[in-house]
C-alpha positions in Angstrom: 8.7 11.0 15.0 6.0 13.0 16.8 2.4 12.9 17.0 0.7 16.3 17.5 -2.6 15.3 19.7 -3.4 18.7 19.5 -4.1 18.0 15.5 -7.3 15.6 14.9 -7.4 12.4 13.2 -8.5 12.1 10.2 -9.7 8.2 9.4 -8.5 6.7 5.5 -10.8 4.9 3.2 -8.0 1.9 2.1 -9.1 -1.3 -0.3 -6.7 -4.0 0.3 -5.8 -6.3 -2.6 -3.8 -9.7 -2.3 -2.3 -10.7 -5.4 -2.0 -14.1 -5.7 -2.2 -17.3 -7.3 -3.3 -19.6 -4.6 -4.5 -17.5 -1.8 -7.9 -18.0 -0.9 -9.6 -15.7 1.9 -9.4 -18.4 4.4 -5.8 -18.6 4.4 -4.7 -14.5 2.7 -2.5 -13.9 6.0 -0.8 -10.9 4.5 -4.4 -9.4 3.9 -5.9 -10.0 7.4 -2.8 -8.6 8.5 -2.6 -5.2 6.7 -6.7 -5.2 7.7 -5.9 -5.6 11.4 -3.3 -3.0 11.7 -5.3 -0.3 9.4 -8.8 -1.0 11.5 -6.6 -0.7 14.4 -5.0 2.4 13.8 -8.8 3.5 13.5 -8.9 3.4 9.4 -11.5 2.2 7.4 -11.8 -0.9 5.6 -13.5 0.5 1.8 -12.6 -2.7 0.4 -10.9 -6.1 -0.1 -10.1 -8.7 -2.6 -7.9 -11.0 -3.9 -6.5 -11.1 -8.0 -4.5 -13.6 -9.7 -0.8 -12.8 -10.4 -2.1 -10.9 -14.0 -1.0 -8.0 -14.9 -4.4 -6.8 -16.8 -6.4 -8.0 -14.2 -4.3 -6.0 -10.9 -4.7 -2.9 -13.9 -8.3 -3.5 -13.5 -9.0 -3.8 -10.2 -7.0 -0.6 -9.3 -8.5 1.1 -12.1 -11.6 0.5 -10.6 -10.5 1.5 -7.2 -8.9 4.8 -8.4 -12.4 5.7 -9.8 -14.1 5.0 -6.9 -14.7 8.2 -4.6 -15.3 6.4 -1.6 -11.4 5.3 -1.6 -8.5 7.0 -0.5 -5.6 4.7 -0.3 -4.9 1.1 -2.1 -2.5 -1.0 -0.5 -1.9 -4.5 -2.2 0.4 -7.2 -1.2 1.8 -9.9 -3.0 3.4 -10.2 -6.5 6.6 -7.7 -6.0 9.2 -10.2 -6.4 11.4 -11.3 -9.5 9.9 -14.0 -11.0 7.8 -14.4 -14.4 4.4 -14.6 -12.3 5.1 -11.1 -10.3 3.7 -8.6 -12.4 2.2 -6.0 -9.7 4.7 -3.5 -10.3 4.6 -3.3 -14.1 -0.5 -3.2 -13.3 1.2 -0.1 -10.7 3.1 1.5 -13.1 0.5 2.0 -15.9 -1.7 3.3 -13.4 -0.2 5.3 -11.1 0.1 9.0 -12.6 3.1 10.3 -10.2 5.5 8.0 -8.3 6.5 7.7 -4.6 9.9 5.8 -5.0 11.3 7.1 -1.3 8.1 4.2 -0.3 10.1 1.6 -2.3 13.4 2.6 -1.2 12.6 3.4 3.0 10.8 -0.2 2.6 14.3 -1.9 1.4 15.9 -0.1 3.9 14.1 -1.2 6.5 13.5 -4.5 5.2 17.5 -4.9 4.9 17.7 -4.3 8.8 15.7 -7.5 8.9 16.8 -9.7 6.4 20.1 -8.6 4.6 20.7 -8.2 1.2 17.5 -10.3 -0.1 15.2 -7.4 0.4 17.5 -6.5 -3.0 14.9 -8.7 -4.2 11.5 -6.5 -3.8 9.8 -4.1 -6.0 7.9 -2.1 -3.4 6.6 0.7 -5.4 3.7 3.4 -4.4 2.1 6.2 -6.1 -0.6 8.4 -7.0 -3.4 8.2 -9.6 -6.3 11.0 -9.7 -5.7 11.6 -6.0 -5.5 7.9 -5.1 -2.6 7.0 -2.7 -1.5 3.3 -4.2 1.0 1.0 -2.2 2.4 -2.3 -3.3 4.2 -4.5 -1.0 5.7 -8.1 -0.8 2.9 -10.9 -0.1 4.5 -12.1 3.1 3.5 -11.2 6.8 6.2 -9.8 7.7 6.7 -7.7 4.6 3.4 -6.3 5.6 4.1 -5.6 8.8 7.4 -3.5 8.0 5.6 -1.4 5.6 2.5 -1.1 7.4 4.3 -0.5 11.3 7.7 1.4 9.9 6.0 3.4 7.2 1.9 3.6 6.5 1.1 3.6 9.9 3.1 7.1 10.1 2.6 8.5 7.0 -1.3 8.0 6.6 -1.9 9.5 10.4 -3.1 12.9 10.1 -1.3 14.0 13.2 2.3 13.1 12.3 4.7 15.5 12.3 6.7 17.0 10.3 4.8 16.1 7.5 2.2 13.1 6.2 0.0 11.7 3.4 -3.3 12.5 4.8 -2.5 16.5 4.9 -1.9 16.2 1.2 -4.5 14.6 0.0 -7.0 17.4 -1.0 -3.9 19.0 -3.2 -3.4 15.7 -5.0 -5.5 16.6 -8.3 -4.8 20.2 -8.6 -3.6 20.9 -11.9 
């Protein structure tokens, strides 16, 4: 999966959300993580913040995001799973406007390399809304670190080749 140097890069504006129940920023691991690996990957950091496992509340905040101008990607983490407190992918899916379930599905896959048949338990989903990019993945570390290293990390460099999400992104709204 090649990277054309000749090509420049072009730096994303990504808000980070944890979603969560008992994360606090002093201990949101998942969140520093994705934050290290995007400011590494020379991105920038538009903004951060944690919201409580409620469905109305994750609407909210990436409602608020998807308005904002100044932001090009969301990713959150946390809240995916299968139990009666994980309601990020039902906030997602009244936001997002078009899905992206090849995210969800390459994350399983390459999650299942890792841990077997209980990534069969994750709702990855990602999407767009008004020419927001919007990723949701699991709340662990290492969940972040699959989806940021096998997937984002590629897909939101403007130099990858044959295709990526950055060379896209002024065609997002066209009607």
């Amino acid at each position: 999966m090649p990277i054309d140097e000749k090509l420049p890069f072009l730096p994303v504006h990504i808000a980070v959300m944890t979603v969560s129940d008992t994360r606090t920023e002093a201990d949101d691991r998942s969140g520093d993580t994705l934050v290290e690996r995007l400011k590494a990957d020379g991105h920038i950091l538009a903004a951060r913040t944690i919201v409580k496992d409620d469905s109305d509340a994750i609407e909210a905040q990436l409602n608020t995001w998807v308005e904002n101008p100044d932001i090009d990607a969301v990713i959150s983490t946390g809240g995916t799973g299968v139990t009666g407190r994980d309601v990020t992918p039902e906030a997602f899916a009244r936001v997002c406007e078009k899905d992206i379930p090849g995210f969800g599905e390459l994350f399983r896959w390459i999650s299942f390399q890792k841990i077997g048949t209980s990534t069969i338990q994750s709702r990855a989903v990602a999407g767009v809304a008004k020419g927001t990019y919007l990723f949701a993945l699991p709340g662990s570390t290492g969940a972040c670190k699959d989806g940021w290293d096998e997937i984002l990390h590629h897909q939101l460099d403007s130099r990858f080749r044959p295709c990526n999400f950055v060379e896209l992104m002024p065609r997002l709204q066209e009607k």
